[in-house]
C-alpha positions as CSV (number, residue, x, y, z in Angstrom):
1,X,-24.0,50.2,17.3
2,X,-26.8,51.5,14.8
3,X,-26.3,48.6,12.5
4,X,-26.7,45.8,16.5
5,X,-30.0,48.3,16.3
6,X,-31.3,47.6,13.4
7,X,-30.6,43.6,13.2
8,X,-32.1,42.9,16.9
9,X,-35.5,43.3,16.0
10,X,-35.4,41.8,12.6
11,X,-33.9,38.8,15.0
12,X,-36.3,39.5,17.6
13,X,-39.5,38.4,15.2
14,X,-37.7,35.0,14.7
15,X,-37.8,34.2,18.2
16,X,-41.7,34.5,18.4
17,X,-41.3,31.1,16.5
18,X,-38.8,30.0,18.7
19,X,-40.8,30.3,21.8
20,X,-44.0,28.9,20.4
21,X,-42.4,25.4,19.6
22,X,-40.6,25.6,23.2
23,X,-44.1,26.3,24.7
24,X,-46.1,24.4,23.0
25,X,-43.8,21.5,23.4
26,X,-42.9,21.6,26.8
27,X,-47.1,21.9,28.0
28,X,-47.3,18.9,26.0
29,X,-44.6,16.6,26.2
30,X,-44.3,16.9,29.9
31,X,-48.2,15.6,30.9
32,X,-47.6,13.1,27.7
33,X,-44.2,11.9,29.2
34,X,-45.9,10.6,32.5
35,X,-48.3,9.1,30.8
36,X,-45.8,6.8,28.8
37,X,-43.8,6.0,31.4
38,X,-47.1,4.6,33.2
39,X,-47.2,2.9,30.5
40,X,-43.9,1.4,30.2
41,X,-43.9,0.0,33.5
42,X,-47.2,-1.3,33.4
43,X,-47.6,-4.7,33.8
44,X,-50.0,-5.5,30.5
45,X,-47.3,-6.5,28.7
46,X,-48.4,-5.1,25.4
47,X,-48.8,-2.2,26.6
48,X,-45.6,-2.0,27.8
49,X,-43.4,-3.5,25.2
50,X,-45.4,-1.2,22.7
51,X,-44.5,1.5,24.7
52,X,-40.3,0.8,25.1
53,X,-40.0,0.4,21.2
54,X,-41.7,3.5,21.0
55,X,-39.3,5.2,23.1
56,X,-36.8,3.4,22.0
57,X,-37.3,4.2,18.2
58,X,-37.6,8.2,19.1
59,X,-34.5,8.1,20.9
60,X,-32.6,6.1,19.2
61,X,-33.3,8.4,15.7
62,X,-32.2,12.2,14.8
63,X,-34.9,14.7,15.8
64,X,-34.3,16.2,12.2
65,X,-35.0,12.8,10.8
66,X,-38.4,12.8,12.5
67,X,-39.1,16.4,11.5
68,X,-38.6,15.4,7.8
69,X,-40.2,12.1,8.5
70,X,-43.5,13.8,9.3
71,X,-43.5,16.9,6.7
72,X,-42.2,14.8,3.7
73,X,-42.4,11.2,4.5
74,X,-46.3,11.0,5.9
75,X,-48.1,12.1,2.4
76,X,-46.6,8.9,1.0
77,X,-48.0,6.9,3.7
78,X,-50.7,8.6,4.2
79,X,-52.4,9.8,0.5
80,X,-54.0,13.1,0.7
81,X,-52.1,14.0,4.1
82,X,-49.8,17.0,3.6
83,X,-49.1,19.0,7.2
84,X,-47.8,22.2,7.3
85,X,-44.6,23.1,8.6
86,X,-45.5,24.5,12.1
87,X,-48.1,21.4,13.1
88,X,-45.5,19.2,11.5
89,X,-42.4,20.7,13.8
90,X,-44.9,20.6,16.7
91,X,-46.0,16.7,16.3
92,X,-42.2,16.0,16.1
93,X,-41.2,17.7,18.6
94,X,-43.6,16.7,21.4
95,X,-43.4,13.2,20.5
96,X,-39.9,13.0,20.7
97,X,-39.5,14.9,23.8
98,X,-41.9,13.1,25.5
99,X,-40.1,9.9,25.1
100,X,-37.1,11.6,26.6
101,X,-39.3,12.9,29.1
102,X,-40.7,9.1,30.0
103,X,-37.8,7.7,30.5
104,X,-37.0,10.2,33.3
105,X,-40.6,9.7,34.9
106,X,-40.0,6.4,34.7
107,X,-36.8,5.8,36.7
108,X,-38.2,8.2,38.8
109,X,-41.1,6.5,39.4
110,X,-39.3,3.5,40.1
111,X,-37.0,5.2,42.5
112,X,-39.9,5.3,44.9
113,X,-39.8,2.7,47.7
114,X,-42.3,-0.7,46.6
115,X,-43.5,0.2,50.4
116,X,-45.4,3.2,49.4
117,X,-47.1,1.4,47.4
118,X,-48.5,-1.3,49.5
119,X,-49.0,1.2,52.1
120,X,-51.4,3.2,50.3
121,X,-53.0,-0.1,48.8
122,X,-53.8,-1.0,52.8
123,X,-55.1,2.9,53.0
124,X,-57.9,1.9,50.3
125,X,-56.5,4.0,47.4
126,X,-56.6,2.5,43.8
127,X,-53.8,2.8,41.7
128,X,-54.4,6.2,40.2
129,X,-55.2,7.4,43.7
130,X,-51.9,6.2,44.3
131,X,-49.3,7.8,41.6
132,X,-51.5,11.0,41.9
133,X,-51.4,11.4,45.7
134,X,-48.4,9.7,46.3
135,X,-45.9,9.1,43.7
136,X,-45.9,11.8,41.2
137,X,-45.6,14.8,43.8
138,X,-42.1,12.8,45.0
139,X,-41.1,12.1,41.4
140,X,-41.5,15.4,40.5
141,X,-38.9,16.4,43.3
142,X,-36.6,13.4,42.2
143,X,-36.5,14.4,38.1
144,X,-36.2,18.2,38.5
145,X,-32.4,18.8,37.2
146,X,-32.8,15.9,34.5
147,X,-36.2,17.7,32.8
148,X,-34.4,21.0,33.3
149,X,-31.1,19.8,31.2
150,X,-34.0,18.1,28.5
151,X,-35.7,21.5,28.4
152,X,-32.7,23.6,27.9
153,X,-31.8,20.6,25.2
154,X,-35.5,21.9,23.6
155,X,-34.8,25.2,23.2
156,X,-31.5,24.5,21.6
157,X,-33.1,22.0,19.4
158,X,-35.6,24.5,18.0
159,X,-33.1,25.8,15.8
160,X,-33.7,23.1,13.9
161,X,-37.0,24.0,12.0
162,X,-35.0,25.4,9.8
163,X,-35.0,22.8,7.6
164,X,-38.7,23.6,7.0
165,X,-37.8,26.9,5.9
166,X,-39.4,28.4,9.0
167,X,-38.6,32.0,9.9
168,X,-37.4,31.0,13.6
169,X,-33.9,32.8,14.9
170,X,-31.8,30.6,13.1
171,X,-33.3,31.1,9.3
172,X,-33.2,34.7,10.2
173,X,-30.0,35.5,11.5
174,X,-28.5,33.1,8.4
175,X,-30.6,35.6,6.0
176,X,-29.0,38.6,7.6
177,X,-25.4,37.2,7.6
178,X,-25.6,36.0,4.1
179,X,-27.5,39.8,2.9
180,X,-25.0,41.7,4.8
181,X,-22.0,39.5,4.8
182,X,-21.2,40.4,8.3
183,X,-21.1,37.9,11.3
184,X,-22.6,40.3,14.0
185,X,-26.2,38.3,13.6
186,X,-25.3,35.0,14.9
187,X,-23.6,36.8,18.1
188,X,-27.1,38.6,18.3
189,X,-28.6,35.6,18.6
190,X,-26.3,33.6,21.0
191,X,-27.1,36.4,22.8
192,X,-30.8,35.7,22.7
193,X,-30.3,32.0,23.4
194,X,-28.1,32.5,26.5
195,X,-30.7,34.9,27.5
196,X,-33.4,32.2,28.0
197,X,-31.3,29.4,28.9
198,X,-30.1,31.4,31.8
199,X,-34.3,32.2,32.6
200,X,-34.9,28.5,32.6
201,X,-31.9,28.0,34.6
202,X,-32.9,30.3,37.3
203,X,-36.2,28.6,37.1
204,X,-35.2,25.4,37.6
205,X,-33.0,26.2,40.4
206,X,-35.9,28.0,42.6
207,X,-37.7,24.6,41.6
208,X,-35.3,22.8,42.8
209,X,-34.6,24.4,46.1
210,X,-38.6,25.2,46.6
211,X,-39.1,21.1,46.6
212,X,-35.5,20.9,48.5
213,X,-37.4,22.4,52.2
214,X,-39.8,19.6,52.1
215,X,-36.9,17.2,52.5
216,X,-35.5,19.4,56.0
């Protein structure tokens, strides 16, 4: 017991890392996401061809790749450019989830009956006025469990930052194991994972049922 003492907090300070990524990613992606998938159903056709080889391309390709992509591969493109490791993990990670993210706006979007639509073109409202007042409010409704499983994916996926030698929960706990050749670390920190997955679960499941009345 004093030895689970003293390893949770050196644990603990890994997680600060953890959570910014998830924040920062998720208040990012998710606005970013419905703006692709806009995008990808719009009908400029460069616009949206641009837009589903985009999506394509950062779902078809290892988040890892992209992570190391950005960090090591951009300086060669780029001459001069050299990001450090959190902005790097950051750029990946929002950009990749919010492909994910516009692929579920998008078939949600499309779920909507075409009759809406013209219905609120005969009202007077443009297009924005439209997907704003309209659309998104039942979209959002419609792609609840789907962003919750992609935002449990993210915190999940966090761990892997690692491979810019970042001091998230991961790199941590690995330190700790390997220092103290004892195993009790990585349980610490399933523990801490499990802990927030089963937040955003109960989250997502008031979400889910808080949207659910307007359909009684």
């Amino acid at each position: 017991m004093e030895y689970l003492l003293h390893i949770v907090p050196a644990v603990a300070v890994g997680l600060q890392v953890t959570l910014k990524i998830f924040i920062i990613t998720i208040v990012l992606s998710l606005p970013l996401g419905v703006v692709m998938a806009i995008a990808r159903i719009s009908k400029i056709k460069p616009l949206s061809k641009f837009m589903g080889a985009y999506i394509y391309i950062m779902r078809g390709t290892p988040l890892m790749l992209q992570i190391l992509f950005i960090y090591y591969g951009l300086p060669f493109i780029i001459d001069g450019l050299k990001l450090a490791d959190f902005p790097a993990a950051i750029i990946a990670f929002v950009f990749n989830y919010a492909a994910y993210f516009a692929e579920i706006f998008r078939g949600g979007i499309q779920s909507i009956d075409k009759g809406q639509y013209e219905g609120a073109k005969v009202l007077g409202m443009t297009y924005v006025q439209t997907m704003r007042r309209i659309i998104l409010p039942q979209v959002v409704k419609r792609v609840l469990p789907p962003v919750a499983n992609e935002t449990i994916n993210l915190l999940k996926d966090t761990s892997l930052v690692y491979i810019l030698a970042m001091n998230d929960i991961l790199r941590i706990t690995r330190s700790i194991v390997q220092r103290d050749f004892d195993t009790t670390a990585f349980i610490v920190a399933a523990v801490f994972y499990l802990f927030f997955t089963f937040i955003l679960t109960k989250v997502f499941s008031y979400l889910e049922k808080r949207f659910a009345v307007y359909d009684e």
